[in-house]
Backbone as ProteinMPNN parsed JSONL, in Angstrom:
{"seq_chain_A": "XXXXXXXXXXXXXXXXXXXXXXXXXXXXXXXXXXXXXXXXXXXXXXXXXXXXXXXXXXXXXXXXXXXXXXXXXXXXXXXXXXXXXXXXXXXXXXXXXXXXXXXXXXXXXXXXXXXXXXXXXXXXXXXXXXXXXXXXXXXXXXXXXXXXXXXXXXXXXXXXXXXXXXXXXXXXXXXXXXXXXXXXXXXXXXXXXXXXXXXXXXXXXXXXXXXXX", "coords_chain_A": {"N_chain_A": [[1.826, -15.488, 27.458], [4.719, -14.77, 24.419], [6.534, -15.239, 25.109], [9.877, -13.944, 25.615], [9.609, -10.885, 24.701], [10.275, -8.27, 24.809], [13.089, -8.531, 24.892], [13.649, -9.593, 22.525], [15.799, -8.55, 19.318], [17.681, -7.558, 17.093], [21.139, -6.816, 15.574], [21.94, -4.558, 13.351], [23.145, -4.237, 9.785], [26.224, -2.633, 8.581], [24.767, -0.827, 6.384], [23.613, 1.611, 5.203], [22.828, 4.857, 4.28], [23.406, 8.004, 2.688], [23.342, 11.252, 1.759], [24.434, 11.52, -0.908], [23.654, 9.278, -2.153], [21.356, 9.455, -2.699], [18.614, 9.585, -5.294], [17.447, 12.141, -8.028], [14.877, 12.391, -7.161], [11.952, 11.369, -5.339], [10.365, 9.57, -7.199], [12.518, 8.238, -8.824], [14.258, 7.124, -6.618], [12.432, 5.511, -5.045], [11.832, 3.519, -7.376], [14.226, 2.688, -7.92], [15.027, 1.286, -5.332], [13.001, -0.689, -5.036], [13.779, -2.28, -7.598], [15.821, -2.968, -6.46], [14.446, -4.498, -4.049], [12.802, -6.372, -5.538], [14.885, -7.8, -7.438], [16.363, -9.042, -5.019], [14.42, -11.009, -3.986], [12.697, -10.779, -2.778], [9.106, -11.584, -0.955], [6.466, -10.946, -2.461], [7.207, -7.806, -2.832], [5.82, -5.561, -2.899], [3.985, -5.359, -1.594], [2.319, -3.422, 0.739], [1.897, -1.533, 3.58], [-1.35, 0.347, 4.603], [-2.662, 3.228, 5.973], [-4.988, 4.741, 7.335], [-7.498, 7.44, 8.495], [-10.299, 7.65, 10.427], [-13.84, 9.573, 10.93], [-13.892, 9.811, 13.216], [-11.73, 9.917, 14.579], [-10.39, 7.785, 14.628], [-7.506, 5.604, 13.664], [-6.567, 3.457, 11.4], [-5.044, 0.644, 9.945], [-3.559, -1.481, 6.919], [-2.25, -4.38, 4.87], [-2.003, -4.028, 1.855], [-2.034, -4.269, -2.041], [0.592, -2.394, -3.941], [-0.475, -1.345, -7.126], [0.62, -0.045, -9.455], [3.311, 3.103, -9.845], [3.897, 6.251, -10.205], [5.174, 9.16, -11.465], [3.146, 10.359, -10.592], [2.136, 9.348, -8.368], [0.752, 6.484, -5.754], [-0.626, 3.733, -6.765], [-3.76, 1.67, -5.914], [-6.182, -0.951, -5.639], [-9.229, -1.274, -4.482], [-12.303, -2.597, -2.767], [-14.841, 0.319, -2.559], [-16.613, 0.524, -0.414], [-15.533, -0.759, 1.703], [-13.879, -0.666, 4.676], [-11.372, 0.915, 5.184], [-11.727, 2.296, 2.224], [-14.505, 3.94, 3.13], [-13.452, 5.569, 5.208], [-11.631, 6.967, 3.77], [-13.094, 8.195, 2.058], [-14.42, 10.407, 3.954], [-11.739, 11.462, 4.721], [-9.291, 12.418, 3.568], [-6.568, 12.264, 3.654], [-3.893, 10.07, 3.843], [-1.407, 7.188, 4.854], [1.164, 5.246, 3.675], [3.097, 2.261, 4.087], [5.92, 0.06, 3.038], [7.37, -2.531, 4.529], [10.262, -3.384, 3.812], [12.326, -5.972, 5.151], [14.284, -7.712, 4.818], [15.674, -6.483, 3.54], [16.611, -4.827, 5.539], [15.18, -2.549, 5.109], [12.722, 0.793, 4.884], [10.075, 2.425, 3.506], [8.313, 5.332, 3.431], [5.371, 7.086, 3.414], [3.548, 10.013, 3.182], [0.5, 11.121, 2.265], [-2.467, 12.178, 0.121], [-5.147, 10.531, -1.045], [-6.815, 10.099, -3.872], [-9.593, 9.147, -5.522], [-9.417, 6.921, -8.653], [-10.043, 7.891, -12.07], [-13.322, 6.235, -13.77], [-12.613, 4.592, -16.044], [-10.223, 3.822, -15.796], [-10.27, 1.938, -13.889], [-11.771, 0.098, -14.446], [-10.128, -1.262, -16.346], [-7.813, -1.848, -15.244], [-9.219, -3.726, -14.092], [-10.31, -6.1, -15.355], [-8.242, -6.684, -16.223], [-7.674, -8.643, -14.006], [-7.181, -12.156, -12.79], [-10.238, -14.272, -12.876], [-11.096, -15.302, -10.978], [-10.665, -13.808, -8.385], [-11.913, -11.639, -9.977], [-14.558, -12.682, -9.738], [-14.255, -12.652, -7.037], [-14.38, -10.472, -5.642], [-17.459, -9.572, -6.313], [-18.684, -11.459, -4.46], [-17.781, -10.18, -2.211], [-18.89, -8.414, 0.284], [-16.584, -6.625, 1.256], [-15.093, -5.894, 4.569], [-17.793, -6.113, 6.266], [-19.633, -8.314, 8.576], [-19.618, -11.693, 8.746], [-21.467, -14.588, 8.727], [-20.428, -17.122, 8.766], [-17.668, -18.91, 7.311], [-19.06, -21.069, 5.297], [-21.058, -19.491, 4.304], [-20.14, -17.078, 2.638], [-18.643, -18.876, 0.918], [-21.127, -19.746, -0.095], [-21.991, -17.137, -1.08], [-19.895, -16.723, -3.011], [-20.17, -18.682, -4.93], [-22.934, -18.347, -5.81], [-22.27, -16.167, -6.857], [-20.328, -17.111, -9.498], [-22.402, -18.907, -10.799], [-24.255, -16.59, -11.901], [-22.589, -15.124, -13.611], [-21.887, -17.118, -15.426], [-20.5, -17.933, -18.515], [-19.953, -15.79, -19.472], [-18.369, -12.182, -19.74], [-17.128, -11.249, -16.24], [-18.92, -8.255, -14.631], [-17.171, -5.263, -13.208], [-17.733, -4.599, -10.212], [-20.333, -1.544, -9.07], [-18.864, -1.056, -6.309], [-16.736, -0.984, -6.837], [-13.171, 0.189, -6.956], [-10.725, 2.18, -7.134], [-7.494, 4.203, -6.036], [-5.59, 6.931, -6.05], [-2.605, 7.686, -4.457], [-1.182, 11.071, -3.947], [1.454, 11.772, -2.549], [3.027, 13.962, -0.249], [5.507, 14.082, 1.425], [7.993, 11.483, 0.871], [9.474, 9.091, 2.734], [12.995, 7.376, 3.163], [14.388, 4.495, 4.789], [16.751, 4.162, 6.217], [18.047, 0.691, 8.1], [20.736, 0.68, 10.658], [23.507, 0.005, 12.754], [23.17, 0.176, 16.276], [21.325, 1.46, 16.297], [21.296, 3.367, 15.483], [19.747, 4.981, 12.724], [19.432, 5.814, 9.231], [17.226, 8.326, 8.039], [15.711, 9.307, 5.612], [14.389, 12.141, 4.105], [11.831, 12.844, 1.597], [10.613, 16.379, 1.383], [7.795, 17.497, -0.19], [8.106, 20.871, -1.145], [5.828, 23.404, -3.235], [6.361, 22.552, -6.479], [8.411, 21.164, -6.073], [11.082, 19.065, -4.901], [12.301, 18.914, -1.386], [15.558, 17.627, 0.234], [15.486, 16.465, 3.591], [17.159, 15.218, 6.883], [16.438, 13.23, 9.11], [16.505, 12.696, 12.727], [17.268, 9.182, 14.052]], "CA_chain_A": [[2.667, -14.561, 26.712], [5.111, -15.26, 23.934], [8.269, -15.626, 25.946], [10.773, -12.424, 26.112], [9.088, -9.889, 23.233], [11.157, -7.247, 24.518], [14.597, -8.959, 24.148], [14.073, -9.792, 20.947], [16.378, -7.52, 19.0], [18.771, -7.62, 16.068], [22.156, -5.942, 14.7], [21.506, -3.872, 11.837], [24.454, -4.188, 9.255], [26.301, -1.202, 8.357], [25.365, -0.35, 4.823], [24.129, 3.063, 5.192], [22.371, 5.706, 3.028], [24.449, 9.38, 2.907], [22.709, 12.309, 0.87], [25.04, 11.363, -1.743], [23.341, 8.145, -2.539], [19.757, 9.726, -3.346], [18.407, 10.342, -6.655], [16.954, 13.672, -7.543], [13.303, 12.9, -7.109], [11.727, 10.066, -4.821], [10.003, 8.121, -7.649], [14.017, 7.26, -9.328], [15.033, 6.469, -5.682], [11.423, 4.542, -5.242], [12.743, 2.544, -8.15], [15.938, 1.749, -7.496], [15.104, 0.417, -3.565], [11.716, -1.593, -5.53], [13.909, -3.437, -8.336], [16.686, -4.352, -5.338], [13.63, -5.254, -3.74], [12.507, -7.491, -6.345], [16.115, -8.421, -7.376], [16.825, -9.784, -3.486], [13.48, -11.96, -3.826], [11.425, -10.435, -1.129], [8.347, -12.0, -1.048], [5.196, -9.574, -2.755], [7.613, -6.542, -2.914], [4.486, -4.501, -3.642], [2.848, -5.139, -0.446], [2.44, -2.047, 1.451], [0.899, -0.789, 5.138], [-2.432, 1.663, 3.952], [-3.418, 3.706, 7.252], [-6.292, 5.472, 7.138], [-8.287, 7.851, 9.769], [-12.053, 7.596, 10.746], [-13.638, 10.463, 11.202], [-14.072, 10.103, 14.756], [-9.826, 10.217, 14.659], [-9.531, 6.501, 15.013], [-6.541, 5.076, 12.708], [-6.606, 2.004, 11.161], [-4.09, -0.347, 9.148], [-3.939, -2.623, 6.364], [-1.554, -4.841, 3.659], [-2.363, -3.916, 0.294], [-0.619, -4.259, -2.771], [0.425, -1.342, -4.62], [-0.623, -1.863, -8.661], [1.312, 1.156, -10.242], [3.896, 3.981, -9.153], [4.201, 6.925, -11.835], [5.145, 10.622, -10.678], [1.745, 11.536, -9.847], [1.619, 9.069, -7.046], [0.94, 5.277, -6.007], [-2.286, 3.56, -7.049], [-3.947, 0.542, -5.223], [-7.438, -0.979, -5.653], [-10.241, -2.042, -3.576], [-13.547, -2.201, -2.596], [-14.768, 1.645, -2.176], [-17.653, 0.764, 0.093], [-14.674, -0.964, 2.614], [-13.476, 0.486, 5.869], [-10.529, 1.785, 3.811], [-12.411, 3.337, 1.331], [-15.518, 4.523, 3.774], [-12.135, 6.313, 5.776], [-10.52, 8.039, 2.624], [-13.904, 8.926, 2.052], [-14.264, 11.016, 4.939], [-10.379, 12.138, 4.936], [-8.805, 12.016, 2.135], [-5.071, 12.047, 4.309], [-3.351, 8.803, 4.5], [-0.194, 6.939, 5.029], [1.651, 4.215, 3.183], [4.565, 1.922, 4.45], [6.875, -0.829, 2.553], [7.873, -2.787, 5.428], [11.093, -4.716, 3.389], [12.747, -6.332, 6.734], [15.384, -8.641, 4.742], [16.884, -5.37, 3.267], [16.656, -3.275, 6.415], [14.623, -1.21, 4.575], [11.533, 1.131, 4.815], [10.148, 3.588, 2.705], [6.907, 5.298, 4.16], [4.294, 7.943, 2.155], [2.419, 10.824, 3.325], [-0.581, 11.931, 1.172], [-3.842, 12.645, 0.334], [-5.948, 9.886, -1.777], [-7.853, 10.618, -5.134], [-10.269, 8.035, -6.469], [-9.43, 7.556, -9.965], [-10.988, 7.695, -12.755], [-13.972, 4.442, -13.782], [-12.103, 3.945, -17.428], [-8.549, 3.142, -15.125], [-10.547, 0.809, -12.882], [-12.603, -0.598, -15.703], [-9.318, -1.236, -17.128], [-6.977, -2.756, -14.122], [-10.026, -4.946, -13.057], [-10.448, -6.989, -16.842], [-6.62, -7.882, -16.205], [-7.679, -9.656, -13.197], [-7.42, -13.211, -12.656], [-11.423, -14.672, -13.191], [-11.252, -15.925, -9.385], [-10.694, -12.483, -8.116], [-13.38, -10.605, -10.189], [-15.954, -12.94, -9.148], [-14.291, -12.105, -5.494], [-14.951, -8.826, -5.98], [-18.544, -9.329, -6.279], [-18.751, -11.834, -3.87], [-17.734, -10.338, -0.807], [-19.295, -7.435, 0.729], [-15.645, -6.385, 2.366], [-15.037, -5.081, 5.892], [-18.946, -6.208, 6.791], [-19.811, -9.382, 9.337], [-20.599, -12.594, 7.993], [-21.937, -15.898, 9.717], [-19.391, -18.058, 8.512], [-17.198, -19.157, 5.817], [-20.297, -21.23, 4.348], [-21.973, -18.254, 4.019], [-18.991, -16.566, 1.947], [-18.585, -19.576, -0.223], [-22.486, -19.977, -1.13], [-22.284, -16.011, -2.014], [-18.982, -17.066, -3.974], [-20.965, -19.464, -5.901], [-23.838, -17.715, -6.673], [-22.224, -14.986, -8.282], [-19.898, -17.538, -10.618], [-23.087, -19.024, -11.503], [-24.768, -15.272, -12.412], [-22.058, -14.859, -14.368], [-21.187, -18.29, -16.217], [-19.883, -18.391, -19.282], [-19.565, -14.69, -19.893], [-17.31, -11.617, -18.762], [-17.32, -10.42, -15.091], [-18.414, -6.76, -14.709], [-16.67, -4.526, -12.666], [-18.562, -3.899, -9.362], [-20.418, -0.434, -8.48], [-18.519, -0.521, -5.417], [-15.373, -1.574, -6.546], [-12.481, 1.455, -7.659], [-9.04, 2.469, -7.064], [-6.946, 5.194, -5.265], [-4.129, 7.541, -6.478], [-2.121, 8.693, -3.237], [-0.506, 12.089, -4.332], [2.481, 11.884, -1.743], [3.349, 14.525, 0.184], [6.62, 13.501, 1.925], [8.344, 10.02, 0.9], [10.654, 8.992, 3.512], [13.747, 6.256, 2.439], [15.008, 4.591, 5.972], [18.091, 2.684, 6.079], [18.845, 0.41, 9.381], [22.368, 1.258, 11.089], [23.991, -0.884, 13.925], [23.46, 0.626, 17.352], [19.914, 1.831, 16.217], [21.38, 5.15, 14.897], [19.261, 4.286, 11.39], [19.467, 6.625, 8.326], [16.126, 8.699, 8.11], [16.178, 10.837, 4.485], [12.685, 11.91, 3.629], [11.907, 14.34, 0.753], [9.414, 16.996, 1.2], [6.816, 18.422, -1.273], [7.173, 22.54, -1.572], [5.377, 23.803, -4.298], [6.256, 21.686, -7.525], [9.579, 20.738, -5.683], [11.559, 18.012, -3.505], [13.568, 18.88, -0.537], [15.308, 16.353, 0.968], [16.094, 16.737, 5.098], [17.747, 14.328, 7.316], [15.933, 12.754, 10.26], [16.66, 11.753, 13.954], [16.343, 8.012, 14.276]], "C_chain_A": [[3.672, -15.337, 25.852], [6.574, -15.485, 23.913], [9.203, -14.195, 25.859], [11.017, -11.599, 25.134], [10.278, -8.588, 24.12], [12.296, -7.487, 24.789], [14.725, -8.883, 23.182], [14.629, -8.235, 20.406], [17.386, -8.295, 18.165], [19.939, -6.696, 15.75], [21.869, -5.799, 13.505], [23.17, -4.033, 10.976], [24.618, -2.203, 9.129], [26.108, -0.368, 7.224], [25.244, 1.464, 4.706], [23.4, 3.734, 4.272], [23.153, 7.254, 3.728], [23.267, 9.742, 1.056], [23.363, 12.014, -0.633], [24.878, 10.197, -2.727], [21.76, 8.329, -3.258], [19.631, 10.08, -4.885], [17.737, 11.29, -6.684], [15.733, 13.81, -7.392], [12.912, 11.523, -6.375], [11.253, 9.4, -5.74], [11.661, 7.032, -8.09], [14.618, 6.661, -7.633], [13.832, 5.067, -5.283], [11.526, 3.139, -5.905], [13.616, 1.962, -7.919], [16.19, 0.997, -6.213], [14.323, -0.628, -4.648], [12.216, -2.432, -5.703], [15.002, -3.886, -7.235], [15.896, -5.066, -4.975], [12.999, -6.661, -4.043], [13.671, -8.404, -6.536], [16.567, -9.395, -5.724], [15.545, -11.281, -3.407], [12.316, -12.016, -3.042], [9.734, -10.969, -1.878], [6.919, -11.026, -1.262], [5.907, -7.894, -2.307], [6.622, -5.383, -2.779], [3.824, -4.212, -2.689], [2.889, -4.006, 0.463], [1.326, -1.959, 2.573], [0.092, 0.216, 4.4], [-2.746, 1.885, 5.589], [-4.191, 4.765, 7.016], [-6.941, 5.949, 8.129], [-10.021, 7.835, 9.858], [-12.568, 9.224, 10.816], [-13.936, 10.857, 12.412], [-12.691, 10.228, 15.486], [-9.3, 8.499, 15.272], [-8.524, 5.679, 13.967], [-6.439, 3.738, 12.656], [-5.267, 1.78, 9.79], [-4.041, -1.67, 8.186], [-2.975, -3.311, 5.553], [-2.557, -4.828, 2.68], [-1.274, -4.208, -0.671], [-0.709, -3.371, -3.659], [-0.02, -1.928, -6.592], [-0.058, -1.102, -9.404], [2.164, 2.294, -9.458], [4.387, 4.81, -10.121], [4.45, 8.61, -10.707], [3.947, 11.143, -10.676], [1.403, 10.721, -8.806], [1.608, 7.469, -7.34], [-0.544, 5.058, -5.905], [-2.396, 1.767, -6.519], [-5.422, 0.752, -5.612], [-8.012, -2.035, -4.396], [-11.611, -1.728, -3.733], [-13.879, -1.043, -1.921], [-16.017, 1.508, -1.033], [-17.208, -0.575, 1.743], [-14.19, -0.362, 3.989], [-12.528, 1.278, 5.29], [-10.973, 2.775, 3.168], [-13.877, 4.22, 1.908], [-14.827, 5.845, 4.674], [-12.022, 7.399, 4.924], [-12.509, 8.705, 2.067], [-14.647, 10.474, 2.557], [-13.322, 11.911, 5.304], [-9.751, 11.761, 4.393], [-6.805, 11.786, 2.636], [-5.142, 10.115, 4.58], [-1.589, 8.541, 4.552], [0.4, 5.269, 4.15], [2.815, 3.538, 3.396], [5.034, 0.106, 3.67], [7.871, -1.456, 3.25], [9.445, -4.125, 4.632], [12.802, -4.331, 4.225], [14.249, -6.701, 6.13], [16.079, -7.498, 4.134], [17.287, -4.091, 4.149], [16.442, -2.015, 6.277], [13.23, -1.02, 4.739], [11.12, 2.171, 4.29], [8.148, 3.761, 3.047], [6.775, 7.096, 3.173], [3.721, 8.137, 3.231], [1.522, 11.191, 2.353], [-1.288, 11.968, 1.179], [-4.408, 11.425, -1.143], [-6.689, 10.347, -2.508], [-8.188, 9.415, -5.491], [-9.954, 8.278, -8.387], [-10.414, 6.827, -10.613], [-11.831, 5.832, -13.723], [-12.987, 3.792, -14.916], [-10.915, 2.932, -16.781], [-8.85, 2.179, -14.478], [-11.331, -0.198, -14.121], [-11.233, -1.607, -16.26], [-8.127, -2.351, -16.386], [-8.188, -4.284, -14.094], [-10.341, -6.335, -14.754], [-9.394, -7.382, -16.814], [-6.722, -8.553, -14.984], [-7.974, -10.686, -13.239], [-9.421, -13.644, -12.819], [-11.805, -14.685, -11.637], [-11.278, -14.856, -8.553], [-11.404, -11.604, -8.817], [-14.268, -11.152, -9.666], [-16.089, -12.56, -7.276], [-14.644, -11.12, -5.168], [-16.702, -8.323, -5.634], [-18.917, -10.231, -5.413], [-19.023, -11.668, -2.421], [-17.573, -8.447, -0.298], [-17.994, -6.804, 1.677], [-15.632, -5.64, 3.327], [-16.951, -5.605, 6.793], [-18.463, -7.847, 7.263], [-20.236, -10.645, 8.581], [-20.936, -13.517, 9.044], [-20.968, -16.633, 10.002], [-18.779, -18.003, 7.256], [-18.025, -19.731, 4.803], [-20.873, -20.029, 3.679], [-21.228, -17.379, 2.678], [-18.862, -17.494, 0.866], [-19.324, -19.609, -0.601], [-22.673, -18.338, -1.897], [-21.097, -15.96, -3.266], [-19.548, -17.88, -5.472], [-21.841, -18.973, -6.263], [-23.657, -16.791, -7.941], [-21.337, -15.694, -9.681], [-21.191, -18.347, -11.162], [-23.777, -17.845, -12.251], [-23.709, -15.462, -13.484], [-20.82, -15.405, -15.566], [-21.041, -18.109, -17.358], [-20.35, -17.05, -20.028], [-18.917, -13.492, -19.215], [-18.005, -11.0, -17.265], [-17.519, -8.498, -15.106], [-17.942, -6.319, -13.36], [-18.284, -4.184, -11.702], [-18.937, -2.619, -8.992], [-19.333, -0.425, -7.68], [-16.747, -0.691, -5.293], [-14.181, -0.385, -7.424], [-11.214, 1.168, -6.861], [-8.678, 3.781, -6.586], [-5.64, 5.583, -6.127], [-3.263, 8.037, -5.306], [-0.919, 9.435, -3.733], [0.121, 11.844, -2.81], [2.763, 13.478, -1.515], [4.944, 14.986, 0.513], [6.924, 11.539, 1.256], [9.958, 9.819, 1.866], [11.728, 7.154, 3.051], [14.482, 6.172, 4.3], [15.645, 2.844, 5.782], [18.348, 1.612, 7.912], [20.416, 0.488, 9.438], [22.161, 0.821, 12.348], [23.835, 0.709, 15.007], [22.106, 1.76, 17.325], [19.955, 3.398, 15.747], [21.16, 5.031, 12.958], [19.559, 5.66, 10.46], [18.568, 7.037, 7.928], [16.498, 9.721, 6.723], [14.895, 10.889, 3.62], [13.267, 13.237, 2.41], [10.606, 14.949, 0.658], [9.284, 17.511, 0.009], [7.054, 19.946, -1.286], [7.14, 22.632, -2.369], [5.666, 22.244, -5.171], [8.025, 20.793, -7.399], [9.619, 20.013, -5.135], [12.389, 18.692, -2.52], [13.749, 17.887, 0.19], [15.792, 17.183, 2.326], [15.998, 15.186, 5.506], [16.534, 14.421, 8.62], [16.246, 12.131, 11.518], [16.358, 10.3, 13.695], [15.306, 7.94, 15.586]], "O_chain_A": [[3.786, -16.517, 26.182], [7.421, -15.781, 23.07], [8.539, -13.29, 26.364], [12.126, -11.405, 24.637], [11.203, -8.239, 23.386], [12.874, -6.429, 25.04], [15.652, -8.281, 22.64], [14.212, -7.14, 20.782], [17.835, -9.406, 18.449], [19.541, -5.536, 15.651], [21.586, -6.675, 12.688], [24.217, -3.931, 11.615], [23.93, -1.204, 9.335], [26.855, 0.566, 6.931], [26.083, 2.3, 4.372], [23.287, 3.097, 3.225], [23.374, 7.491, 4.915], [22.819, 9.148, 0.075], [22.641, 12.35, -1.572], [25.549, 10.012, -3.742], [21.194, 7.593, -4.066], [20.443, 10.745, -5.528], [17.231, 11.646, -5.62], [15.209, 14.923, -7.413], [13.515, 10.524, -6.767], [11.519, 8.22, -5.511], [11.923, 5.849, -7.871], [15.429, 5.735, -7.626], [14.2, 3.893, -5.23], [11.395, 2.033, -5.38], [13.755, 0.755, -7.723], [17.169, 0.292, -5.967], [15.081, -1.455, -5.156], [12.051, -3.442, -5.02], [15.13, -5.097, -7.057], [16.045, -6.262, -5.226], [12.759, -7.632, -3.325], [13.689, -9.529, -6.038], [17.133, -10.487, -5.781], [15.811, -12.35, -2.859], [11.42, -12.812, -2.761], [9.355, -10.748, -3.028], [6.395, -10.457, -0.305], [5.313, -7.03, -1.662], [7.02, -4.25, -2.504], [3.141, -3.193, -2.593], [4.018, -3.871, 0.936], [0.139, -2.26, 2.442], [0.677, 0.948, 3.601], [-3.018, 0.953, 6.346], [-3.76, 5.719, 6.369], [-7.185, 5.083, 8.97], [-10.688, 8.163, 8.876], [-11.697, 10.092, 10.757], [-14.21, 12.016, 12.725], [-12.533, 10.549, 16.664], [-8.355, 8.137, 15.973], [-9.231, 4.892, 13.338], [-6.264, 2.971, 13.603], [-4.802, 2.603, 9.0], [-4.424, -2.764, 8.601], [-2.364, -2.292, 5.232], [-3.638, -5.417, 2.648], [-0.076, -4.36, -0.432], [-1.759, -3.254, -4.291], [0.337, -3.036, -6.992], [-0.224, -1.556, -10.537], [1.737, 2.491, -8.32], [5.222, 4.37, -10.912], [3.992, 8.927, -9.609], [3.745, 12.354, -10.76], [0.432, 11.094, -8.148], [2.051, 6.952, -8.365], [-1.408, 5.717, -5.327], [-1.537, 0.895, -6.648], [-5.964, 1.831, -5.851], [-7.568, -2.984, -3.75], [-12.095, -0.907, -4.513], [-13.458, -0.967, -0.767], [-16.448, 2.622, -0.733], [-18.017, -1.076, 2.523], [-14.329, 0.861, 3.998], [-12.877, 2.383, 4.874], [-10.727, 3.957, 3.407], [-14.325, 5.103, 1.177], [-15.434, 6.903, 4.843], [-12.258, 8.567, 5.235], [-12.682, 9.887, 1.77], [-15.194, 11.335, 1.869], [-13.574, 12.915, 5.97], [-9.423, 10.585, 4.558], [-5.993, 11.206, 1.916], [-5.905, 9.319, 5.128], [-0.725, 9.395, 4.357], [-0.302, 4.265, 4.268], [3.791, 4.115, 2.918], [4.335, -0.878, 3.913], [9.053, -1.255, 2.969], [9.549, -5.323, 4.893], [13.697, -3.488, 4.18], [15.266, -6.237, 6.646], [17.301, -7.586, 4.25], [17.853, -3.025, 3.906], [16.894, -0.965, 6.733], [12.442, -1.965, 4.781], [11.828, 3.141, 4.559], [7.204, 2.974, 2.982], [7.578, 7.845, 2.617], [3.37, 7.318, 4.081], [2.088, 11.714, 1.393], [-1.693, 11.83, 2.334], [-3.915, 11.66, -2.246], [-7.463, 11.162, -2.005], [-7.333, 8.578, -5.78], [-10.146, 9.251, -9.115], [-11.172, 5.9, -10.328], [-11.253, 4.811, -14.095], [-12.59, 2.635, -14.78], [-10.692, 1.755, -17.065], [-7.965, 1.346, -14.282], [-11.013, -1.373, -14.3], [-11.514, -2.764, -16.573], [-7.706, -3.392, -16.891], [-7.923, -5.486, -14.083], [-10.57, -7.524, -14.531], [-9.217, -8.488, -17.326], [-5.705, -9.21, -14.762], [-9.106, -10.821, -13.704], [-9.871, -12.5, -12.88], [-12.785, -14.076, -11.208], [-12.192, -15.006, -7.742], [-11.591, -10.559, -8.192], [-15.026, -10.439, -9.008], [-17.044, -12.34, -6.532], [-15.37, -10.992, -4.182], [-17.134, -7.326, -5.055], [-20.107, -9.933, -5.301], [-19.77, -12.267, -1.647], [-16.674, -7.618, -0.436], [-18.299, -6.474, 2.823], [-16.167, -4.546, 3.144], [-17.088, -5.307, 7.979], [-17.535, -8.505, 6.792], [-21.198, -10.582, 7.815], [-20.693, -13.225, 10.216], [-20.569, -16.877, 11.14], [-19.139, -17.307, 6.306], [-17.999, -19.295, 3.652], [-21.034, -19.876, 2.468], [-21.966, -17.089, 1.737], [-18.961, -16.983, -0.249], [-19.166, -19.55, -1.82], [-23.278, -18.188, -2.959], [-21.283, -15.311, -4.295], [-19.332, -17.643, -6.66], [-21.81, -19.008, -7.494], [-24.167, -16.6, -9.045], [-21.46, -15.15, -10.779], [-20.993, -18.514, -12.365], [-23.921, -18.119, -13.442], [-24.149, -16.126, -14.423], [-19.838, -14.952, -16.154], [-22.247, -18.052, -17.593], [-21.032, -17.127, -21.05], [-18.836, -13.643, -17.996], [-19.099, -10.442, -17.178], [-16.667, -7.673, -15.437], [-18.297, -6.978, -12.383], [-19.379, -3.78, -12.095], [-17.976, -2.087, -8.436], [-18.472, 0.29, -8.191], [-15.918, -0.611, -4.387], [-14.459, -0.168, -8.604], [-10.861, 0.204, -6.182], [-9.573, 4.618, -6.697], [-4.878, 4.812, -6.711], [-3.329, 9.266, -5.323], [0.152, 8.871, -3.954], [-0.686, 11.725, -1.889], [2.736, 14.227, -2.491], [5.501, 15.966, 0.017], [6.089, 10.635, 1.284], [11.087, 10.27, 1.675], [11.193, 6.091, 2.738], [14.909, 7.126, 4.951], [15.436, 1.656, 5.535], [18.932, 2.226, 8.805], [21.173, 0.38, 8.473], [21.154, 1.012, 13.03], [24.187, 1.854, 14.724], [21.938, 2.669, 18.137], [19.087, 4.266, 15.669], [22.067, 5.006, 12.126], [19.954, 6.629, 11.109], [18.333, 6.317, 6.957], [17.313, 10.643, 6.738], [14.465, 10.094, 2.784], [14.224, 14.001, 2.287], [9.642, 14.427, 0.096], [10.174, 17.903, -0.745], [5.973, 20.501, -1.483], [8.095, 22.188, -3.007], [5.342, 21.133, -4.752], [8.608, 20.113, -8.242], [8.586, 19.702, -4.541], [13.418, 19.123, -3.04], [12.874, 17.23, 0.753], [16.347, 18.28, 2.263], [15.33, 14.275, 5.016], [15.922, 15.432, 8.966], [16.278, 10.901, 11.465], [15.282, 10.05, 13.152], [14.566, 6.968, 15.735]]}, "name": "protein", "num_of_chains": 1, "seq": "XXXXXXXXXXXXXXXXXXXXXXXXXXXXXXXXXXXXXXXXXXXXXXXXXXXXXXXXXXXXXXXXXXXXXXXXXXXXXXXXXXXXXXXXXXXXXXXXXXXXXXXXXXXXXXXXXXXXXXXXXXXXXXXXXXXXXXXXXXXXXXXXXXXXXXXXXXXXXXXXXXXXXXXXXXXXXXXXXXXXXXXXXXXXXXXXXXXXXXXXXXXXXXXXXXXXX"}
């Protein structure tokens, strides 16, 4: 074992979120945590928890990184033929969390996943690095392999296939919109009494309500 996991424990400072600090719609408050986010230095700001259900009701977890955040939701890509994307296939409900530790902050997403459309993926995936499209087609994700040999000789094959002209965009490879439901903004507060201030969806509205820690 790794010596005394349930000691470990920290003091939260006191900074605090009060109703009075929100903006009037979660993407402007979305924003304004993000660029502190960025501003503080946190390392891949962007990276986000994706949880996803089976449809046998088993929940799974992943780091992704978000690629866009516009009021119709947050958009991430992957391979659609992934456990991820074989999941949201199946049940289009998921969950999204922004675990940023050094600001004692967390900001977690309910919603429902929409594949978008090929032009938007067509479109993200041509601004990718060269080394990452050919990854793309490389690597059958979420399936077994032998070894890492095995992974590098299918790495190589496909930059030879596709030497010294552009990478296409894989069948199996697309992108997600998650229309949010709820976005919850959670502040830490000394003595574990944290600041919980989600804002629900009715109709074409936000409400915000306060949360137990």
């Amino acid at each position: 074992m790794s010596g005394d996991i349930a000691g470990l424990r920290r003091e939260y400072a006191d900074r605090g979120l009060r109703e009075s600090d929100l903006a009037p719609d979660p993407w402007a408050m979305f924003d304004r945590w993000f660029a502190e986010a960025q501003g503080a230095g946190l390392h891949e700001p962007n990276a986000m928890v994706v949880s996803t259900v089976a449809s046998d009701g088993r929940p799974s977890s992943r780091m992704v990184l978000l690629k866009g955040v516009s009021p119709a939701g947050f958009v991430f890509f992957t391979n659609l033929g992934s456990r991820k994307g074989t999941e949201l296939a199946v049940n289009e409900h998921c969950a999204l969390l922004f675990p940023w530790h050094p600001l004692e902050r967390q900001v977690r997403v309910d919603g429902v996943a929409r594949e978008l459309p090929r032009e938007e993926v067509d479109r993200y995936f041509a601004s990718r690095p060269r080394g990452s499209q050919l990854g793309a087609h490389a690597s059958q994700q979420s399936r077994p392999v032998a070894d890492r040999a095995e992974l590098q000789a299918a790495y190589d094959d496909v930059a030879a296939r596709f030497e010294g002209r552009e990478v296409p965009v894989p069948d199996t490879w697309g992108g997600y919109l998650v229309v949010p439901t709820a976005v919850e903004f959670w502040q830490g507060r000394p003595g574990r009494m944290h600041d919980r201030l989600v804002y629900q969806r009715v109709g074409e509205e936000w409400q915000v309500e306060r949360l137990a820690p």
